[in-house]
N, C-alpha and C positions, 0 to 999 in steps of 0.2 A: 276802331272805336266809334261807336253812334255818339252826335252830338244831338242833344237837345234841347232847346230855350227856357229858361228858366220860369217854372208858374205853368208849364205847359203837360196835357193831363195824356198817357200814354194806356192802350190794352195791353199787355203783355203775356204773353201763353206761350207755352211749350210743353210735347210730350215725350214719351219713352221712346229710346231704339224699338224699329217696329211697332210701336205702338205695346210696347210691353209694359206693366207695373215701372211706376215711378213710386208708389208704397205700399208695401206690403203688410205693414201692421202700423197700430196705431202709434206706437214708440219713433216709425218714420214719420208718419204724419206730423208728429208733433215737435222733432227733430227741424223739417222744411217750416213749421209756423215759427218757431223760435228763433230761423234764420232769417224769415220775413220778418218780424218785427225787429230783432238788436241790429241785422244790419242795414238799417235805415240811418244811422249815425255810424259816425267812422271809429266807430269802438273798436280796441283791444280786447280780445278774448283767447286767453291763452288755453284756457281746459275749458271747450265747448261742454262736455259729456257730464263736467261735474255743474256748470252752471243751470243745464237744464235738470239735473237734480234738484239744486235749490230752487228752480222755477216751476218745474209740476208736483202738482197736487193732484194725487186722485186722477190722474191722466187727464188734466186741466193744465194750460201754459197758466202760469202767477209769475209774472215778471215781478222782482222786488225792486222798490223805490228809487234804490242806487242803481242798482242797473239803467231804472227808466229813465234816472236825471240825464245819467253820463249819452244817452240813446240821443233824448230831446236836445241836449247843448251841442252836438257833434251831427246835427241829422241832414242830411243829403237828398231826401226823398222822404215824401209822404206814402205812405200805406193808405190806399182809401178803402178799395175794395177785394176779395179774396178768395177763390173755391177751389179746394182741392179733388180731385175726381183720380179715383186709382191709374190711371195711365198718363195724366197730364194734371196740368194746373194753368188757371187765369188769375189775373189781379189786377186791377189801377192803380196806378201812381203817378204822383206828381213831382217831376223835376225842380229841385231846391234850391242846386247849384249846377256851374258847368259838368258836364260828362256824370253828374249826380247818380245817372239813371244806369248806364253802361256799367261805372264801379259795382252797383248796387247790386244786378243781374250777374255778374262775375261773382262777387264776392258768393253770392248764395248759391250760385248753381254748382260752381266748385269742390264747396264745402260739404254742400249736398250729398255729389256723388264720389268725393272721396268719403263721406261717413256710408253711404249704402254700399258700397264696393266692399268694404273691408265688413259690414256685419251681414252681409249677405254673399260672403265670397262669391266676388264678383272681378272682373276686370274690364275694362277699356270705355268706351262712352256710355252715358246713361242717357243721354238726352238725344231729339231727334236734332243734332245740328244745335246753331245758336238761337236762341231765344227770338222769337218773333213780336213783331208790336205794329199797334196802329196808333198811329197820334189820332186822340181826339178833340176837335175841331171846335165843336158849341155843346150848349148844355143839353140839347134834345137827344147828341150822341150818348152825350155820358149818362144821360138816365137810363137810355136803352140799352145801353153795353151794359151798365150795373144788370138791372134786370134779366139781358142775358145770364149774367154770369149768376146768377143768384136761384135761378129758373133752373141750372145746371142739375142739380141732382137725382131731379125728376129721370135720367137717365142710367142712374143709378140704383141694383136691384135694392127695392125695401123703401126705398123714399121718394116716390111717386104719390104727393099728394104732402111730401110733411118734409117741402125744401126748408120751409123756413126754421126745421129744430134740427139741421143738418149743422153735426157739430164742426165741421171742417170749413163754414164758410162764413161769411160777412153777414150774410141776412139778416141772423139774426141778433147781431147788433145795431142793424138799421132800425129794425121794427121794438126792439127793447132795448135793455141797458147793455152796455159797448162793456164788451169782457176786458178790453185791454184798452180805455181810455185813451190816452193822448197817443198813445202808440199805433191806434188805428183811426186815421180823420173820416168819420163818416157826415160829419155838415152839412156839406155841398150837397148831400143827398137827402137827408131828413130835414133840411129846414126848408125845405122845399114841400113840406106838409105842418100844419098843425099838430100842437102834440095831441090834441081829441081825436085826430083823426088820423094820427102819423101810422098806425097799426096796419088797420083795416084799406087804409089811401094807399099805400106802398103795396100792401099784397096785393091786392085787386091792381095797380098796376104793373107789378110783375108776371101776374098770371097772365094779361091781358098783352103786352108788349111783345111786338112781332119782332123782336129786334132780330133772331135768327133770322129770318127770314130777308129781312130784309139789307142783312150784309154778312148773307150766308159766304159770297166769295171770298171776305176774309178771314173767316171763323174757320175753325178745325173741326 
């Protein structure tokens, strides 16, 4: 088990055996966000497959109230930032409690690939190994790693130019209204702009941000 300090802000990424699909349709996609957000609290959830029923719309995650409350009073980790890319995925999180982050990365990765296994008859590991992370250190990392990860898509055929309506990732709850409110902390990241200027201030410095670049050795 990784231990991590409590209040302290982590990248976490991992991809597919081989670098194969980790989602194949949007019904996975939206299976791993639902996992990202309820298990950030140490909820009970006995019929995952009916709650995400109640929770999408329109092939939109709608976390309901009760859900959100029992999430918020139980929570272990913050969700800050998030992109999902067909063969892997990144996120930030912030450590709430001891081992907060280690439960958090079990509980979803698990759950994950036993729900993909069984609706994509499948067997044996889905992921490359366990989950990798980089603690991040000060604020000029964590602007740049967000920006990484938000920059992400542009690798992705079709949205090259239009990361920020990429419906699988954070962005565009930085730069507009946060789909999932308290569920996902984006703060640390937009008050760090004006809201006259939070739009335009945050694209222009995601486009601009050499963050690959400059801790390509860690990144995947």
């Amino acid at each position: 088990m990784r231990f991590h300090a409590p209040g302290e802000y982590l990248h976490v990424f991992n991809r597919g055996m081989q670098k194969q699909p980790i989602f194949e349709t949007d019904q996975d996609r939206l299976r791993f966000l639902f996992l990202l957000m309820a298990f950030q609290g140490e909820v009970v959830i006995k019929n995952i497959s009916r709650e995400i029923r109640q929770n999408v719309q329109r092939s939109t995650l709608h976390i309901t109230d009760e859900l959100k409350n029992d999430i918020l009073k139980k929570r272990i980790v913050e969700l800050v930032v998030f992109c999902l890319a067909p063969n892997h995925f990144h996120i930030i999180i912030r450590e709430l409690v001891d081992n907060g982050i280690s439960k958090y990365m079990h509980r979803v990765l698990t759950a994950y690939t036993k729900y993909f296994n069984t609706r994509h008859e499948k067997s044996g590991h889905l992921f490359q190994g366990p989950y990798k992370s980089v603690h991040i250190g000060e604020d000029r990392q964590l602007m740049h790693t967000s920006a990484y990860i938000h920059k992400h898509p542009c690798e992705i055929k079709g949205w090259t130019g239009k990361e920020h309506l990429y419906p699988w990732s954070s962005y565009q709850d930085c730069i507009d209204k946060n789909r999932f409110e308290g569920l996902l902390v984006t703060d640390i990241i937009t008050d760090r702009y004006t809201k006259e200027k939070s739009i335009s201030s945050y694209k222009k410095f995601v486009s601009s941000s050499p963050a690959k670049e400059i801790t390509k050795e860690l990144l995947p």
